[in-house]
C-alpha positions in Angstrom: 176.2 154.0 259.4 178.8 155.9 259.4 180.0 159.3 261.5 182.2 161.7 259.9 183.8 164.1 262.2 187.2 165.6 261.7 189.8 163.6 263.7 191.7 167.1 264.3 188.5 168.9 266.3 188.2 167.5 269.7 185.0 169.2 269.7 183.4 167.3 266.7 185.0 164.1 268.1 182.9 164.5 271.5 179.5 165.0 269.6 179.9 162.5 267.4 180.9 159.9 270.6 178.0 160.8 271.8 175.9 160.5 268.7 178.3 157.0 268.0 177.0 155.7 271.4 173.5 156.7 271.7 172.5 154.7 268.2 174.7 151.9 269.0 172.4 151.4 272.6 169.7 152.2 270.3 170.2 149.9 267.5 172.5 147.4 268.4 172.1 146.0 265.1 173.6 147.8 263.5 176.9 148.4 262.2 178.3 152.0 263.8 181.8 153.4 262.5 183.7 156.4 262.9 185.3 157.7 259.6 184.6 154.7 257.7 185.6 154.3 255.1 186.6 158.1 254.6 188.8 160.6 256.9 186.5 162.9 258.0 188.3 165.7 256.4 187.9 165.3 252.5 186.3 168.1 250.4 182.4 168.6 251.4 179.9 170.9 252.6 181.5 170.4 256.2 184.7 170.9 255.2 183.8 174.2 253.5 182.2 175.7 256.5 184.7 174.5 258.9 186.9 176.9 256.8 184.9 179.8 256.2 184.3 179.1 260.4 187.5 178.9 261.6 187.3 177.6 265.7 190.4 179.4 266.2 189.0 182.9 264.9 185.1 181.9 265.9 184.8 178.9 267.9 181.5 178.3 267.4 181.3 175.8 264.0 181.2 172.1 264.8 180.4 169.9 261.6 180.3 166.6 261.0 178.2 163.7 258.6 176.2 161.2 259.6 176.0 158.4 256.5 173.4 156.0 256.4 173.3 152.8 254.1 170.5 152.7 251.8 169.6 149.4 252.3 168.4 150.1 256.4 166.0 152.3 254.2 164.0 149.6 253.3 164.4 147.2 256.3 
């Protein structure tokens, strides 16, 4: 599994710490990265709305993905 938060928004970096940590005491199984293996801040449906919601103008957007490998689909 993967989080994707933008590495420049301290906000999405807190949730998706959070988010990081809670599955990893979860599911210690599994595999938990930050970013990997993209930057958090490539072309998306995140990156989209964290320009249309600017936190400097609004504040209020915080977006980030959370991928999933397909194979822990089928375990």
């Amino acid at each position: 599994m993967s989080s994707l938060p933008d590495p420049s928004r301290p906000a999405e970096c807190k949730i998706a710490d959070i988010i990081v940590a809670e599955i990893r005491a979860r599911y210690p199984q599994y595999n938990v990265r930050r970013n990997y293996p993209y930057q958090g801040k490539t072309d998306g449906l995140c990156t989209s709305l964290r320009k249309k919601f600017d936190p400097h103008k609004t504040g209020r957007y915080v977006g980030f993905e959370i991928e999933i490998n397909q194979k822990l689909l089928s375990e």
